[in-house]
N, C-alpha and C positions, 0 to 999 in steps of 0.2 A: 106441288109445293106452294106455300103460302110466299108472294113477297108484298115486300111494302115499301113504298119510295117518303122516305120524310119531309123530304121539302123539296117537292118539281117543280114550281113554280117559275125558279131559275133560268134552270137547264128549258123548261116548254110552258112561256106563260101562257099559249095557246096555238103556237104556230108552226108546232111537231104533233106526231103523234109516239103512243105509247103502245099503242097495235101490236109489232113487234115483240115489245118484253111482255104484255098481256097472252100472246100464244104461249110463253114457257111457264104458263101456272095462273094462281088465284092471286088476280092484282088486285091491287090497291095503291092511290096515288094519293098524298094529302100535297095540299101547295106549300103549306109552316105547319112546323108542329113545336108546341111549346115545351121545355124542358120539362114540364109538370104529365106531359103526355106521351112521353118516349116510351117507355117502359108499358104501359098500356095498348099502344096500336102496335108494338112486336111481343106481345110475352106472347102470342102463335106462331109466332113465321121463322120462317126456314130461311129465308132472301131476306137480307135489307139492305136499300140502297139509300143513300145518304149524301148530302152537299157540303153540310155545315153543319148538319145538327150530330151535336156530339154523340160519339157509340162510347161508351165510358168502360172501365173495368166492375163497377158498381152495377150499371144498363145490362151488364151482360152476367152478372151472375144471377141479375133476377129474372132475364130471359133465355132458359135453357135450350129454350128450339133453335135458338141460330143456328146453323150452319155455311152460311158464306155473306161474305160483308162485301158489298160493293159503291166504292166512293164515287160518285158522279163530280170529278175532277182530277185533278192530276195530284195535289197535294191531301196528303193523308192526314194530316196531323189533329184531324177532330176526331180519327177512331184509336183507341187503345190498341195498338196492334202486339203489345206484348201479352197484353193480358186475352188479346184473341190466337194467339200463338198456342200460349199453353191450354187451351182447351178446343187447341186442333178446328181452327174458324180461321180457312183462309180469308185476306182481308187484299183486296185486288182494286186499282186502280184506271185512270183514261188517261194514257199519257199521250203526248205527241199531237194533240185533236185541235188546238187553236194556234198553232207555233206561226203562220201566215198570217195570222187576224192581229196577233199578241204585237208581231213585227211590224203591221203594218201602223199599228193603231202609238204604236211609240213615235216612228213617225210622223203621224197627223199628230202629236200634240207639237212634236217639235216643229212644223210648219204651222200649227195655227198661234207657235211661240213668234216665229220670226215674221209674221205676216197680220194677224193679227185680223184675219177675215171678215171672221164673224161679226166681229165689232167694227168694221167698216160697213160693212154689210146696213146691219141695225142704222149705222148714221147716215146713210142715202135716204133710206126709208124712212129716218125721222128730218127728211128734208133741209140737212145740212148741204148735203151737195147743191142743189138748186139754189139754194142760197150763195153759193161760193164764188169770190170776188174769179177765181184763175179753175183751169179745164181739170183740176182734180186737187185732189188733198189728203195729208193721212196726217193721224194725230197719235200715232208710234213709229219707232223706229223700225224701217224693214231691211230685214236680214239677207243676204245671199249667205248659201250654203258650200256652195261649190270652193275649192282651194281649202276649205277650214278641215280641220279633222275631227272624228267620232272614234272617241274611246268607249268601247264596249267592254266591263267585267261579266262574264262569264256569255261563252261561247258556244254554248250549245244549237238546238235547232233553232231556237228563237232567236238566241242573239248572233244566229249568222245571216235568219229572213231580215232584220235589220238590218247588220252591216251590210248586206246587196243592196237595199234600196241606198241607202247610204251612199254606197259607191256609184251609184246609179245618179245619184245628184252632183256627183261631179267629188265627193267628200273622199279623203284619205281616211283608212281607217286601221286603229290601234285594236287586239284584243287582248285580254286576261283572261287568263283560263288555266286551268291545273293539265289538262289532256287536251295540248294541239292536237289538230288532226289535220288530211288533204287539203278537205274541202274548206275549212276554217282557213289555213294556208293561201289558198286561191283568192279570197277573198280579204284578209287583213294580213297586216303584221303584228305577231305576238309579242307582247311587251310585258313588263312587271306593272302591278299595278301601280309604284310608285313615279313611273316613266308616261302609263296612260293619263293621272290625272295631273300629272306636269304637263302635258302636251296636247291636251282637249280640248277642244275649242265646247266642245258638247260630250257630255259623260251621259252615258248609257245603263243601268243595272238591270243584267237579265240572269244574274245568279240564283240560287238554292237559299232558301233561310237555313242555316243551319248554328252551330255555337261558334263556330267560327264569322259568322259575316253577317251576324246579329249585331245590329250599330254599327257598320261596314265604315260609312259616310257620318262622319261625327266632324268634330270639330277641327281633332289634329287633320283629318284625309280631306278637311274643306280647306282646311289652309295650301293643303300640297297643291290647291287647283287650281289654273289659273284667274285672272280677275277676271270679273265679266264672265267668266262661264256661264253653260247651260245645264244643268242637270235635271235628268229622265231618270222614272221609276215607275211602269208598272210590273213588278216583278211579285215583291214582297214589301210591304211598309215597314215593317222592322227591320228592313235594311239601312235603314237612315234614324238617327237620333233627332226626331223632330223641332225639340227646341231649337240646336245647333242649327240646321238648316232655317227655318224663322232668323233666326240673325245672321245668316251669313245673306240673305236676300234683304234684310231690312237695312242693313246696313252697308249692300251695294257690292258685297265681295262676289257674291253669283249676281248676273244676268237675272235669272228666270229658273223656274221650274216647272217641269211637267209630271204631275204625279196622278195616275189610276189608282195609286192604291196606298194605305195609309195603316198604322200600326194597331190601331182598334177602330173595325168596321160596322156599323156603320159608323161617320168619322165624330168624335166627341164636340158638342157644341161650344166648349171651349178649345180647340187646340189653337194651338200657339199657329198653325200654319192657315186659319181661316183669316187673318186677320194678317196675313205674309205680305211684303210686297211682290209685285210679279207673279206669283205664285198659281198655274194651272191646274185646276182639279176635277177630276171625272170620279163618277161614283162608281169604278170597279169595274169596267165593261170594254175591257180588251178583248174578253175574249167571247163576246158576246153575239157577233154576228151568226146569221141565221148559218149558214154555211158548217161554220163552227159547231154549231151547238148539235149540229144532224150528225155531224163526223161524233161525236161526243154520246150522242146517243147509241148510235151503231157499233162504235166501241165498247157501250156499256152493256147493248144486247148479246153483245158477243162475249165478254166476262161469263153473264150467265150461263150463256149454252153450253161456253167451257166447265162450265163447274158442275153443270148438273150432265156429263159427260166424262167426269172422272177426271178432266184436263184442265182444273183452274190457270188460266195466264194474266199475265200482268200484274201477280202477288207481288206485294211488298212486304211481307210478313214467312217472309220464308217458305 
């Protein structure tokens, strides 16, 4: 079978390989493919694996040979999966493959919030220290974490590798979630989310985008927070109503924020949050260690072999 990967660049700008999914068939890798060129590098193939670049219900009536979609991440929502439903095109995902990196990388923002590293760093080596009347100096405020709590909404495997490190800093920890479970138990106390962000010192979103928790963190659920809060996000950007968030940091009701990930990516040259105060922003890359990206591949080779074996797993499309 023919496959075709849309945009690997991603998932392997050059420091995996593709060996693997190349034994189960006639590959092909492009790094980007532009919207004008979707439909031309699969109107052959049987396999298409995909990052971002949209599979449409349009893409897919003008390319008959599909027969299995595989998204090279955890969330689907760039492929038509109804429309690959009814023309029997399972459509199968990588779940679970960065939950460690995703976790950890929440917290490096939130210690590079309280600390403020890198930018001490930068001012040794532009020779403020040497210059400095007393045996040290820092020109932000530095946070301890231990005693404070971390409210985490949604509790899954991510948001419980955070709450460990969490507790592991000494941090009490709140969670929300629709389905406690042991392990979740072991490690937090479940609370409503109107109790987590009255009571957080630092707010966590490791939830699902869905029509429910689209604008989760808007204005009314910035006011329930307390003052000086912290709030983390890389989950989903559209979990937060950005303007809202922009004033409640410019105007000192949040602390600070840590955001990987933002409501339209790459982030628009105007948003309201470039120009936030406090405001921490990484371009997308929680889940990006090397580590990660191998587990990600291997998941993804294993998609295939399921599918061209008669046993697709990991469907999200029924």
């Amino acid at each position: 079978m023919k496959i075709v990967v849309l945009d690997g660049y991603t998932e392997n700008p050059g420091d995996l390989s593709w060996e693997k999914l190349g034994r189960l068939g006639e590959l092909t890798v492009y790094d980007r493919t532009d919207s004008s060129q979707i439909v031309s590098r699969i109107a052959d193939a049987q396999i298409v694996c995909t990052n971002k670049t949209p599979v449409t219900r349009q893409t897919l009536e003008a390319c008959g040979n599909i027969q299995f979609i595989n998204v090279l991440a955890t969330g689907f929502n760039v492929v038509d999966v109804d429309a690959a439903r009814e023309r029997g095109i399972p459509v199968s995902n990588v779940p679970a493959y960065g939950s460690e990196a995703v976790g950890q990388f929440a917290i490096a923002m939130l210690l590079a919030i309280c600390h403020r590293v890198e930018h001490h760093s930068d001012a040794v080596h532009q020779g403020r220290w040497s210059a400095c009347q007393d045996f040290c100096f820092w020109d932000t405020p530095q946070i301890e974490l231990s005693g404070k709590t971390m409210g985490i909404i949604g509790f899954g495997r991510i948001g419980r590798v955070t709450g460990r490190i969490a507790r592991a800093l000494g941090m009490r920890v709140l969670a929300c979630d629709a389905y406690p479970c042991a392990e979740g138990k072991a490690i937090a106390s479940y609370a409503s989310m109107k109790e987590v962000l009255h009571s957080s010192d630092v707010v966590a979103l490791h939830c699902p985008l869905t029509k429910a928790t689209h604008g989760l963190i808007n204005r009314e659920t910035i006011a329930q927070m307390k003052d000086g809060a912290i709030l983390l996000n890389n989950s989903r950007g559209a979990l937060i109503v950005e303007e809202d968030l922009a004033s409640a940091l410019n105007c000192g009701k949040l602390y600070a924020a840590g955001l990987d990930v933002v409501e339209e990516e790459p982030i628009r040259a105007d948003s309201p949050l470039l120009l936030a105060r406090n405001c921490l922003m990484t371009p997308h890359i929680s889940w990006a260690a090397k580590e990660s990206r191998q587990r990600l591949m291997e998941i993804a080779v294993n998609n295939v072999e399921g599918f061209l074996q008669g046993r697709p797993q990991n469907v999200v499309n029924g």
